[in-house]
C-alpha positions as CSV (number, residue, x, y, z in Angstrom):
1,X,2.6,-11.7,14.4
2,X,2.2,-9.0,11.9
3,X,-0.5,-7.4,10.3
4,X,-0.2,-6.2,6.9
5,X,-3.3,-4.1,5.4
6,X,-5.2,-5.6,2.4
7,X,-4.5,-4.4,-1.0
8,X,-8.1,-3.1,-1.3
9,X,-7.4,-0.4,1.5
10,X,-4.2,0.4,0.3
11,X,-5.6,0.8,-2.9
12,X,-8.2,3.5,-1.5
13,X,-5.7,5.3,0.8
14,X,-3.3,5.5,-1.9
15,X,-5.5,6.2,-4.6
16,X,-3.5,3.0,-7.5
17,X,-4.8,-0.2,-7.6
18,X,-2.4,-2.4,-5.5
19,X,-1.2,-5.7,-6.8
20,X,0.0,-7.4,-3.9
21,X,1.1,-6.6,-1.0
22,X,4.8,-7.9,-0.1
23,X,5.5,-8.0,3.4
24,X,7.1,-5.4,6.4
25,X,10.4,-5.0,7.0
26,X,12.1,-2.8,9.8
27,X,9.2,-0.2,9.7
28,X,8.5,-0.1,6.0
29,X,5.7,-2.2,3.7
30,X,6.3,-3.2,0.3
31,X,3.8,-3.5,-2.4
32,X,3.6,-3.5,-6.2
33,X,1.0,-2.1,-8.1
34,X,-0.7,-3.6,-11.3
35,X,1.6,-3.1,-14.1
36,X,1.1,-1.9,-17.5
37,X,0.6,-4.1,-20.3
38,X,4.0,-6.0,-21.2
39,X,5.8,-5.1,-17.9
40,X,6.9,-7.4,-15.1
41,X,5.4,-7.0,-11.3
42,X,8.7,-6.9,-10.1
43,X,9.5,-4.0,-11.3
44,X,6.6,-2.2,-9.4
45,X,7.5,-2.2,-5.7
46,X,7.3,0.5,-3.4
47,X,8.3,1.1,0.0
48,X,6.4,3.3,2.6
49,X,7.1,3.5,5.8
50,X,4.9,2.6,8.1
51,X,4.3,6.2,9.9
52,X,3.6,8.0,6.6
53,X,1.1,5.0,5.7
54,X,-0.5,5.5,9.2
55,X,-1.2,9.1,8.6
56,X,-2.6,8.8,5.0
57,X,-5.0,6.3,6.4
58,X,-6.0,8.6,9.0
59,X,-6.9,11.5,6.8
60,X,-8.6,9.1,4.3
61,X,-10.5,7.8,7.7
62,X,-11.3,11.7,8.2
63,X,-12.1,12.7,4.7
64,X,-14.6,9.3,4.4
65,X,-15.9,10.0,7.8
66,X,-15.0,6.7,9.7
């Protein structure tokens, strides 16, 4: 089963507004952020991998004292 992180904390550990986020894939989650006016979703995804994600969240954990 995998667990994918909601858009709102991705949005706060990497400080854009995430759309939606796509899926994981061989250590690496997808996500598009909200586009600008007349552009297409599509053309907004970004892979991170997994490991870098994990230690953003933990200095944002840190920095917000959880």
């Amino acid at each position: 089963m995998n667990y994918l992180p909601s858009k709102e904390l991705l949005s706060e550990v990497l400080g854009h507004k995430v759309w939606k986020v796509l899926g994981c894939n061989m250590g690496t989650l997808r996500y598009c952020i909200y586009p600008n006016k007349g552009d297409e979703p599509s053309e907004y995804i970004f892979p991170i991998n997994i490991y870098e994600l994990a230690s953003k969240c933990k200095e944002w954990a840190t920095e917000n004292k959880y």
